[in-house]
C-alpha positions, 0 to 999 in steps of 0.5 A: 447165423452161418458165417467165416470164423476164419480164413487161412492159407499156408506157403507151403502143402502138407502144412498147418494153415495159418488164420490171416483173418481176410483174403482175396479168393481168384476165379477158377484159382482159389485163395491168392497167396495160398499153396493149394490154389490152382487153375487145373484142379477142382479143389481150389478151396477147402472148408472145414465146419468150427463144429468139427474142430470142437469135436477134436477139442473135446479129445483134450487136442489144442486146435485152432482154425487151419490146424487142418489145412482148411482155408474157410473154417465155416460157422453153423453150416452142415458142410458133409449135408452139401451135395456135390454142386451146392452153391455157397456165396460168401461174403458178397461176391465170392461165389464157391461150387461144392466139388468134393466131399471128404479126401483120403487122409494122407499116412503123415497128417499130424493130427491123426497121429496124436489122436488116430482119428482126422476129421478131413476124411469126412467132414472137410469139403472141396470147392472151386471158385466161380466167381472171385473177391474179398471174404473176411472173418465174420461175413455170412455164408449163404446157399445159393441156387445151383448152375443146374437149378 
C-alpha cells in the first residue's frame, strides 16, 4: 500500500524537520506551523520516499523521517517517476500537485557533509497544495487524475 510514514515540520529553514505524526496542510500555503509554508512559492510541501532514507542508512548513517527537511516521508511510491503536474490525494482531502523534481543541495547541508552524498537533489519532490485538510501517519496516498487530464 502507498501510504504517509510521517509528517514533519520545523520553526525554523535550514533545519532537521521533526516527525509530529499528524498536521494540517492549507490551500496554496502548505503544512500550518511549517517554516517552509508559503502562499507565493511553488514549493509549499516537499516529499521524500522511506526507500530513499534506507539507501542512506545502508552507508551506516542513523536517520529518521525529517532528517532531510521532508515534510511527507511517503511509502511505496516512485517519487522521482512523477511528472511535473501528477496529482496525489493524501489521506481524504488533501489534494498535492507535483511542481518540483529534485532541488540543488545548498554548500551547508548536513548530511552531504558526513557522507558526500544527499538524496535531496534527486530523490525529493515539491508540491503545492490544491485543496487543504488533515493527513497523519498511515494514511494511503493515491495518484490522481491531473488538472490537464
Amino acid at each position: 500500500m502507498v501510504k504517509v510514514i510521517a509528517v514533519c515540520r520545523s520553526e525554523k529553514k535550514g533545519t532537521k524537520k521533526k516527525n509530529v505524526g499528524n498536521g494540517l496542510f492549507r490551500e496554496n500555503y502548505g503544512l500550518i506551523d511549517d517554516a517552509h509554508s508559503d502562499c507565493n512559492t511553488h514549493r509549499q510541501v516537499s516529499l521524500l520516499a522511506i526507500e530513499s532514507i534506507n539507501k542512506m542508512r545502508e552507508m551506516g548513517l542513523n536517520l529518521h523521517p525529517g532528517d532531510f527537511a521532508e515534510n511527507l516521508t511517503t511509502e511505496g511510491l516512485d517519487l522521482v517517476a512523477l511528472p511535473v503536474e501528477a496529482r496525489l490525494l493524501v489521506g481524504k482531502e488533501v489534494l498535492l500537485e507535483v511542481t518540483q523534481i529534485g532541488k540543488e543541495c545548498h554548500t551547508g547541508c548536513a548530511i552531504f557533509k558526513q557522507v558526500g552524498k544527499c538524496i535531496m537533489p534527486k530523490e525529493g519532490i515539491f508540491a503545492k497544495v490544491i485543496q487543504g485538510g488533515a493527513v497523519k501517519e498511515g494514511d494511503p496516498i493515491r495518484l490522481e487524475p491531473s488538472a490537464k487530464s
